[in-house]
C-alpha positions as CSV (number, residue, x, y, z in Angstrom):
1,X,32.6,-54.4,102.1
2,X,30.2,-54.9,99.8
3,X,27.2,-53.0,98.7
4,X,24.4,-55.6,100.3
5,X,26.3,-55.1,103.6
6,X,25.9,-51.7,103.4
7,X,23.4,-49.8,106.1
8,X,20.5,-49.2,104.8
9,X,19.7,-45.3,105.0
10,X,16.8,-43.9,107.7
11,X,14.5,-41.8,107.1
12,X,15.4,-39.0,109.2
13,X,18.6,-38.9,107.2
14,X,16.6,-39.4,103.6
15,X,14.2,-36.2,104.9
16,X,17.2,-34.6,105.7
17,X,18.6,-34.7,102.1
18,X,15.2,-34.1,101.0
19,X,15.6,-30.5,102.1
20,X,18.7,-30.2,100.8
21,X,17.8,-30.9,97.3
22,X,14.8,-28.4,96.9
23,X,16.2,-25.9,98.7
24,X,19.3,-26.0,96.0
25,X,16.5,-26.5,93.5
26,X,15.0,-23.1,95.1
27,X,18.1,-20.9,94.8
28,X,19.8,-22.3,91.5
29,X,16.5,-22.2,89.7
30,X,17.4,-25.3,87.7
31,X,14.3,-28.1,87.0
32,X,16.1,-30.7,88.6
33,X,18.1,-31.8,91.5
34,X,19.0,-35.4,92.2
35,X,20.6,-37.8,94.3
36,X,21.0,-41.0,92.9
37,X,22.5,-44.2,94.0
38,X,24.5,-46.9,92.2
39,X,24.2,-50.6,92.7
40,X,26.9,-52.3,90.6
41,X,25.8,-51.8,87.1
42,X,22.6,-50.5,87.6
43,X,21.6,-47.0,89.1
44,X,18.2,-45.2,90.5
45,X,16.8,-41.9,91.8
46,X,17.1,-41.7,95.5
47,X,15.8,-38.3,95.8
48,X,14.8,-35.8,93.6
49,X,13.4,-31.8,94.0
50,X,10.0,-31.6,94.8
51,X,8.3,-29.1,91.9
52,X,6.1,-29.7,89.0
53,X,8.3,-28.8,86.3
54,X,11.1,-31.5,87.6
55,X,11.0,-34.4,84.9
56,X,12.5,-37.0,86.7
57,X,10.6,-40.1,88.7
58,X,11.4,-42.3,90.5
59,X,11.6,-46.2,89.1
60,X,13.9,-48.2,90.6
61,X,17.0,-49.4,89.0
62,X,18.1,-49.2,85.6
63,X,20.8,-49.9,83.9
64,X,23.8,-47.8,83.1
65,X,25.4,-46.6,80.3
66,X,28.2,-43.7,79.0
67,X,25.6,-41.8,78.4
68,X,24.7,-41.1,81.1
69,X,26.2,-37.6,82.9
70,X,26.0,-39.8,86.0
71,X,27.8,-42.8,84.8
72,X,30.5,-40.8,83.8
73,X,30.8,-39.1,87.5
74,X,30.3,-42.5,89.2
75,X,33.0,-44.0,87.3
76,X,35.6,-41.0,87.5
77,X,34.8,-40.2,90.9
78,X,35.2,-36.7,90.1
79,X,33.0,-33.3,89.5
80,X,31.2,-33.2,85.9
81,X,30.4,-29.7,84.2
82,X,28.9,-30.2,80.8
83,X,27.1,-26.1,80.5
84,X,25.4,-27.2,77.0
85,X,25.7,-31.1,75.3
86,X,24.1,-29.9,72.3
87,X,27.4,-28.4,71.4
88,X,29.9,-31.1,73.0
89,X,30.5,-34.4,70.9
90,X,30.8,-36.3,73.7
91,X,27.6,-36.0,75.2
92,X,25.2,-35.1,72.1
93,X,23.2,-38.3,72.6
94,X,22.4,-37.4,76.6
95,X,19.5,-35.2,76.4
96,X,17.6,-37.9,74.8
97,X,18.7,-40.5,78.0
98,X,18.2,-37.6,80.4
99,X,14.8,-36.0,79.5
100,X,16.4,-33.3,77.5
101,X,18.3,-31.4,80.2
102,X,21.4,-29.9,77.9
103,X,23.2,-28.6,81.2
104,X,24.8,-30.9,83.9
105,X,26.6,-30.5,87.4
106,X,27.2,-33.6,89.2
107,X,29.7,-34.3,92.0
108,X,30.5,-38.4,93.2
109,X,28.5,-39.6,96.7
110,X,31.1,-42.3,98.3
111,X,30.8,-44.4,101.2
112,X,34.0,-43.8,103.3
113,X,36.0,-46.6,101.9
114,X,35.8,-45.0,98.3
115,X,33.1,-47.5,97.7
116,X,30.9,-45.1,95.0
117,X,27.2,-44.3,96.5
118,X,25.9,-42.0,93.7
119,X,25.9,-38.8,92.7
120,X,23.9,-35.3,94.0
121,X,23.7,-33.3,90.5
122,X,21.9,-30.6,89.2
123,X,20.0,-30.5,85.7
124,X,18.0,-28.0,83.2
125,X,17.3,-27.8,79.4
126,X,18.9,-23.8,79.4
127,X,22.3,-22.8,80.5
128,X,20.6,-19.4,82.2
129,X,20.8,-21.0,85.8
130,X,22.2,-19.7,89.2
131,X,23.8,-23.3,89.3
132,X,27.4,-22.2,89.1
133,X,27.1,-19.3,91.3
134,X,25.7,-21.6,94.3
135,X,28.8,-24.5,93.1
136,X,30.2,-23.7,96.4
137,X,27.4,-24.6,98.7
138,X,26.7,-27.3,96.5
139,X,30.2,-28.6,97.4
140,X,29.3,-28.2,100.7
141,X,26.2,-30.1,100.7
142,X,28.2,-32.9,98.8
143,X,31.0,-33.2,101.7
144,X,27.9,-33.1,104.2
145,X,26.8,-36.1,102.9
146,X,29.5,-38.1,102.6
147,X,30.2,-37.5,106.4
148,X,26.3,-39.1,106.6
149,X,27.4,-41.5,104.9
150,X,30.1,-41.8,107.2
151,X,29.0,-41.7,110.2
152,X,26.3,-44.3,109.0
153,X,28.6,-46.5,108.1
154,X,30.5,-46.1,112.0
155,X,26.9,-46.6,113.5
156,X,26.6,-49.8,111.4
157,X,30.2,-51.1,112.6
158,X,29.0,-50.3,116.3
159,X,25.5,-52.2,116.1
160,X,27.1,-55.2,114.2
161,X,30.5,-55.0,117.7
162,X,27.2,-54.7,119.9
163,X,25.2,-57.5,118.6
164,X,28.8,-59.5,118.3
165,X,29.5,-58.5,122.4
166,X,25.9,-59.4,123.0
167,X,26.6,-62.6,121.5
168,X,29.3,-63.2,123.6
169,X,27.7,-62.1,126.7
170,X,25.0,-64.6,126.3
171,X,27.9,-67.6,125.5
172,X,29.4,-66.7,128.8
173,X,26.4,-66.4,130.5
174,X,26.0,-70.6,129.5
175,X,29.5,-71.3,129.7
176,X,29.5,-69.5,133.6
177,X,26.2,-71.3,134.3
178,X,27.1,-74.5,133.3
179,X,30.5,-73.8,135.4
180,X,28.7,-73.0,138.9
181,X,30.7,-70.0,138.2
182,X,30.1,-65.9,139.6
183,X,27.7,-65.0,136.8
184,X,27.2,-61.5,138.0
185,X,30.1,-60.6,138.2
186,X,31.0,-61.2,134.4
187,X,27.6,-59.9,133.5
188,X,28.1,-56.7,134.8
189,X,31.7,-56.5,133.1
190,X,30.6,-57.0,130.1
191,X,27.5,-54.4,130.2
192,X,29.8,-52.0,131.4
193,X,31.9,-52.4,128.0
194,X,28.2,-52.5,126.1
195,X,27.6,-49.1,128.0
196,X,30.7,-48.0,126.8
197,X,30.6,-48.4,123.6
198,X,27.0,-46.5,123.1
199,X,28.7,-43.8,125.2
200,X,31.6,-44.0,122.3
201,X,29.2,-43.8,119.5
202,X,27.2,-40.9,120.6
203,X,30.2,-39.1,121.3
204,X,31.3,-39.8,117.8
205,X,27.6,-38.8,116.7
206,X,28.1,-35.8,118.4
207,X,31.1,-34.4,116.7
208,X,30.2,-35.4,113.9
209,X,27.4,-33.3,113.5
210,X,29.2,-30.1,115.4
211,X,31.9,-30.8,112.7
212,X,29.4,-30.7,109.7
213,X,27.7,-27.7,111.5
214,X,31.0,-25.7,111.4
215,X,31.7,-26.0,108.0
216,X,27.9,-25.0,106.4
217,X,27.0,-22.3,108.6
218,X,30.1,-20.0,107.8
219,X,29.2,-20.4,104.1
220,X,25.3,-19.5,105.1
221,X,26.4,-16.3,107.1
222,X,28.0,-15.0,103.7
223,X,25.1,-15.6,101.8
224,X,23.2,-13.9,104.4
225,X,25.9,-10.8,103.5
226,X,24.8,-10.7,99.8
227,X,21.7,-9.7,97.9
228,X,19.1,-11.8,98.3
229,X,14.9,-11.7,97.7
230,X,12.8,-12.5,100.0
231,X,12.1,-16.2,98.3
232,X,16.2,-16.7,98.8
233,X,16.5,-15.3,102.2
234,X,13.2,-17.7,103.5
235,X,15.5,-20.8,102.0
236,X,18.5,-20.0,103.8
237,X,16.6,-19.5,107.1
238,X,14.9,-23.0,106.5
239,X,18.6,-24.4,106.2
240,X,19.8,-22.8,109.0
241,X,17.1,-24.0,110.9
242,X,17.9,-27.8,110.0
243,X,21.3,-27.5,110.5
244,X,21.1,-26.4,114.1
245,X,18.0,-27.9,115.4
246,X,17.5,-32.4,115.5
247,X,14.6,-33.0,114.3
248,X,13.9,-35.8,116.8
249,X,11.6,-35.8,120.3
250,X,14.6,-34.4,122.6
251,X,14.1,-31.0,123.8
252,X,17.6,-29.8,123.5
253,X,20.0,-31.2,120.6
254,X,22.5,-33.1,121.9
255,X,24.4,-33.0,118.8
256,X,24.7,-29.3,119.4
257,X,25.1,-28.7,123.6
258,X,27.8,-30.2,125.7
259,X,26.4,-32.3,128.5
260,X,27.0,-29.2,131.0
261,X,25.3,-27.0,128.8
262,X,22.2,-29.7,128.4
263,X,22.2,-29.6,132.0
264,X,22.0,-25.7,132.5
265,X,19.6,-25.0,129.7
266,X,17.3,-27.7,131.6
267,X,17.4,-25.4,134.2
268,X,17.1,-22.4,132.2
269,X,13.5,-24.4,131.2
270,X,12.6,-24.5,135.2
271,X,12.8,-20.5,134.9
272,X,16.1,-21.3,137.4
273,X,18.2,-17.9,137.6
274,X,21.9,-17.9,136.9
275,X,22.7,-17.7,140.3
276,X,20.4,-20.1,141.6
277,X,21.8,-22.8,138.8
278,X,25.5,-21.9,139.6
279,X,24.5,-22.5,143.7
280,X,22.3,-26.2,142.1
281,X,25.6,-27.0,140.3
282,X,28.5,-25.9,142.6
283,X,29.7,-23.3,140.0
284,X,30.3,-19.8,139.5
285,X,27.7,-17.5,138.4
286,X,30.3,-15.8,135.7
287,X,31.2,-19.8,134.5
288,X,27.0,-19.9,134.4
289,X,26.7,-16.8,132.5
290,X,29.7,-17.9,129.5
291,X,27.8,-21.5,129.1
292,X,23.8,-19.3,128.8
293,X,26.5,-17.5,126.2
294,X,27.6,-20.6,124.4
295,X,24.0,-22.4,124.1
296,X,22.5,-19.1,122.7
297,X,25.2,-19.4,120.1
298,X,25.3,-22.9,119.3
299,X,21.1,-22.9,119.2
300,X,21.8,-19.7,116.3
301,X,20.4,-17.3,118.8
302,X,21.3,-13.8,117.1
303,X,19.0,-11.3,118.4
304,X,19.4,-10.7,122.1
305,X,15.8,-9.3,121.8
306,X,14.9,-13.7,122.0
307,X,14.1,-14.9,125.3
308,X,16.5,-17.7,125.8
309,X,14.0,-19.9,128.0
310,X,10.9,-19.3,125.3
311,X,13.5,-20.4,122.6
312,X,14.1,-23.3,124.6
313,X,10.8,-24.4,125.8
314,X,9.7,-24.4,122.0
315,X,11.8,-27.3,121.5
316,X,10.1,-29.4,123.8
């Protein structure tokens, strides 16, 4: 597939990486962090780290060339370390292409058939950084996007199947009216196949997210373990907080609860005890009690000093 049948990216998802780059920005303390995208021979910034001293702007496309730190990760599809160009020959003329940042960490953004998307990099003008203590999470954070990326790509598959089974609803609908045949009938095959399919792509949607959620948070709670200030500990709440709560109008994440623990916690909302939920849903009060267990956990619900209902009702 080609890059102009590529989904375009929403902003929910573009926010998303928004926080992402200035909270690495935050805890690295390097000027810059990017994500750029690539379009053939040409390349832009997509996103870059909201602070004064960051040099970068956004301009559209430009052309590449080897000069580029960028170029040379879009084109290896591999991680790029230069710690000072000034004293590499192979990238002395970069600082005057990339607003005289000296130091470089860039890893390759790639749509899931290896098609190359870009590149999320870090960038500073001094070698003292925290860049290659936090190399790790930023790892992390590249892997999280390519499973966007991913996932975008599946939802763009499903819409274009959709609009394709929609098409051929409306076909049959002719053909079976022109036919004197049972139109109903067929109709309500075919939306039962539509119905499945969005059921198939949220559940997809669903563990995807779960699946990007297991592999950050274990990597937060060791940070949490080490010595941090209070500016670094703030950031790592923030992430914490975007990784386990949607961003959207639903109350509860459904990326997050199973569809038995949606149910229980909007019960939990209606001040319902666990007994009176497990006699509402024809379960044990122990089987009641585990899920209450499982949704404080998923939701990142440490302390047992938090209320579970008030925690809930704040989503809403």
């Amino acid at each position: 597939m080609n890059t102009q049948q590529r989904p375009s990216v929403p902003k929910a998802l573009l926010n998303k990486w928004q926080h992402i780059v200035d909270l690495l920005a935050q805890l690295s303390h390097t000027r810059a962090v990017l994500i750029t995208r690539v379009r053939q021979d040409d390349i832009c910034l997509l996103l870059g780290n909201r602070s004064e001293d960051n040099p970068f702007q956004k301009k559209g496309y430009n052309k590449r060339c080897s000069d580029m730190y960028c170029d040379h990760v879009i084109r290896s599809q591999k991680p790029l370390l230069v710690e000072d160009a000034t004293q590499s020959s192979a990238w002395q003329n970069a600082p005057q292409i990339e607003c005289d940042m000296t130091f470089y960490l860039g890893f390759p953004l790639r749509w899931p058939d290896g098609e190359p998307f870009g590149t999320i990099c870090l960038m500073d003008q001094k070698q003292e950084n925290n860049a290659l203590q936090y190399r790790p999470l930023i790892e992390e954070f590249q892997a999280l996007i390519n499973n966007d990326l991913m996932l975008l790509q599946d939802l763009e598959s499903h819409h274009q199947q959709q609009i394709h089974l929609e098409k051929t609803l409306e076909q049959k609908s002719q053909e079976i009216a022109a036919q004197s045949t049972d139109l109903d009938e067929i109709n309500t095959a075919l939306r039962v196949l539509l119905r499945q399919r969005e059921y198939d792509r949220k559940e997809m949607q669903s563990e995807a997210s779960e699946e990007l959620r297991r592999i950050v948070l274990p990597h937060l709670d060791e940070l949490e373990q080490s010595p941090l200030n209070t500016v670094q500990q703030n950031c790592l709440e923030r992430l914490r907080h975007q990784l386990t709560v949607k961003t959207d109008n639903q109350a509860i994440s459904t990326t997050l609860l199973s569809p038995t623990e949606q149910k229980i916690a909007r019960y939990i909302q209606q001040d319902k005890s666990s007994k009176e939920i497990a006699d509402q849903m024809h379960l044990a009060k122990c089987t009641v009690d585990f899920h209450r267990q499982n949704i404080r956990k998923k939701l990142g619900i440490k302390s047992a000093s938090v209320n579970l209902k008030s925690y809930l009702m704040s989503l809403v």
